[in-house]
C-alpha positions in Angstrom: 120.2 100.2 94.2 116.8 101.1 92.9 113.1 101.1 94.1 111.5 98.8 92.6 107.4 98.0 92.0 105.2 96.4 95.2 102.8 94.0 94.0 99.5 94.2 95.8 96.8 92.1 96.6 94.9 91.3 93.5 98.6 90.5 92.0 98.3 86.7 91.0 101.9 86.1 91.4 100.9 86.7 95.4 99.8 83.4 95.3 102.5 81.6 93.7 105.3 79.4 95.9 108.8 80.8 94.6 111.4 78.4 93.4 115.0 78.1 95.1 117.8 80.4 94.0 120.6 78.7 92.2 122.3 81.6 90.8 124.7 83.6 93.7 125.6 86.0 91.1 125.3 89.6 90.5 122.3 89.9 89.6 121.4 88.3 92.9 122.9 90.6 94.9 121.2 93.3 92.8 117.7 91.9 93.8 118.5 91.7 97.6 120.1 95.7 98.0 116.9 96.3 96.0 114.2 95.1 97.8 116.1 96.7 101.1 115.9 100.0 99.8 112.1 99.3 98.4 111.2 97.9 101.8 113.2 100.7 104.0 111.0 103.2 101.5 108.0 101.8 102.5 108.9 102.0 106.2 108.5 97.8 106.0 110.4 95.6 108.2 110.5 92.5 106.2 110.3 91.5 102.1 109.8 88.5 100.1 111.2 88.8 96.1 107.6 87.9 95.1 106.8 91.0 96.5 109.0 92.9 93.9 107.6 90.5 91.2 110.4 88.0 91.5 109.6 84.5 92.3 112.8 83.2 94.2 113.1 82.2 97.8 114.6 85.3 99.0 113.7 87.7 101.5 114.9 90.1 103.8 114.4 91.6 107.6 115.2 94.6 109.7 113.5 95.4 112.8 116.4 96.1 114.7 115.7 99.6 116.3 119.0 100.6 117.1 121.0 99.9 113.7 120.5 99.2 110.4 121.3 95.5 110.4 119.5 93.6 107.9 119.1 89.9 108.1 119.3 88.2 104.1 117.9 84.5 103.7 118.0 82.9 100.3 116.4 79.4 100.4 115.0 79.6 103.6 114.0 76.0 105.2 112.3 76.2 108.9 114.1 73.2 111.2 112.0 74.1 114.5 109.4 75.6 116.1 107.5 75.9 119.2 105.8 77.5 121.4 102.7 79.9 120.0 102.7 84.0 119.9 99.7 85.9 118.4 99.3 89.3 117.1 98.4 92.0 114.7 100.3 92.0 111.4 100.2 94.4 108.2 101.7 93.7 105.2 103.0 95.8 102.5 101.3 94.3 99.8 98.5 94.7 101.6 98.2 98.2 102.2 95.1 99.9 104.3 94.4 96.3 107.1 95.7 94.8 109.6 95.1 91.5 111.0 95.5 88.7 114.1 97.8 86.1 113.0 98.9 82.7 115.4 102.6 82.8 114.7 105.5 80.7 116.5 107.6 82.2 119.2 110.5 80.3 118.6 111.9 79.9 115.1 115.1 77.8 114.1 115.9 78.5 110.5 118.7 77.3 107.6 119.3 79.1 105.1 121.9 80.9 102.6 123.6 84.5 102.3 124.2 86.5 99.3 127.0 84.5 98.1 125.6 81.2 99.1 126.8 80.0 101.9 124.7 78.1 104.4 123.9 79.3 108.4 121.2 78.9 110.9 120.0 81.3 113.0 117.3 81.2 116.1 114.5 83.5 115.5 112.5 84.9 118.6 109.4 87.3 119.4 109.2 89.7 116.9 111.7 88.0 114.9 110.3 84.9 114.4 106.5 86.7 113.6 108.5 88.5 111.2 110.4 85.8 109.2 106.9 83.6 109.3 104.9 86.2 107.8 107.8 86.7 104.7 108.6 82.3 104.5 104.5 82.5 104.3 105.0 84.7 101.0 107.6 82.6 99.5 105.0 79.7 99.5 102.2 82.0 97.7 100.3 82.8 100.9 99.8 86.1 102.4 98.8 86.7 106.0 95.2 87.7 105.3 94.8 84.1 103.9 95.0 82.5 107.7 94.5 86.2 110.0 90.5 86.8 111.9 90.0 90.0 113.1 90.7 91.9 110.1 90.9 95.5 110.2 91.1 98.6 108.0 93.9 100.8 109.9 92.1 103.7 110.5 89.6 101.3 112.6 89.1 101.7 116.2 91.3 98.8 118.1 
């Protein structure tokens, strides 16, 4: 595994939508342990590949408290949602703000592992703000793009 480069905002390729993975290979599989240990270093809970630089529908999630459990989605496609949750996100590639984002509290997502083979999952809460904000970076848009009530983090809430 290997740390790899965040791209920030003011990094065009931000705003590009990533194109599906076709390749479960190796080098796949490199990419995903990779952008764990980059997000795990940056004390994230959630990365896209275009954060890294790479533009593939890939990301990855861990918010679980208890373990290290992390959730891998390659070609992510939402099938539901409902219900309406909002809150106050950051992002890694957007260090130094925070901001309110409408997110939904009920997510119902398809998807692929590592070696390609297709599941669904139901996303809730935390979860589902979570996957929302990193499907919203496979499709070029970063949570600032849609948040109010931006803030610098050293702000008074």
């Amino acid at each position: 595994m290997a740390l790899r480069n965040l791209r920030t905002i003011g990094d065009d390729i931000l705003h590009k939508k990533s194109k599906p993975v076709e390749n479960f290979d190796s080098k796949l599989h490199q990419l995903l342990d990779d952008m764990l240990e980059t997000m795990y270093d940056a004390d994230g809970v959630g990365i896209a590949a275009v954060q890294v630089g790479v533009l593939r529908r890939a990301l990855v999630m861990d918010f679980s408290e208890e373990s290290d459990d992390p959730i891998e989605m390659i070609n992510p496609e939402i099938i539901h949602i409902e219900g309406e949750q909002e809150g106050r996100e950051g992002c890694l590639s957007v260090p130094g703000k925070t901001g309110s984002v409408v997110r939904p509290l009920v997510t119902v997502v398809k998807a692929q592992d590592r070696h390609g083979k297709t599941f669904e999952t139901t996303l809730e809460d935390r979860a589902t703000v979570i996957f929302s904000h990193e499907f919203d970076h496979l499709n070029g848009v970063l949570y600032i793009d849609k948040a109010t009530d931006i803030r610098d983090n050293d702000d008074d809430d």
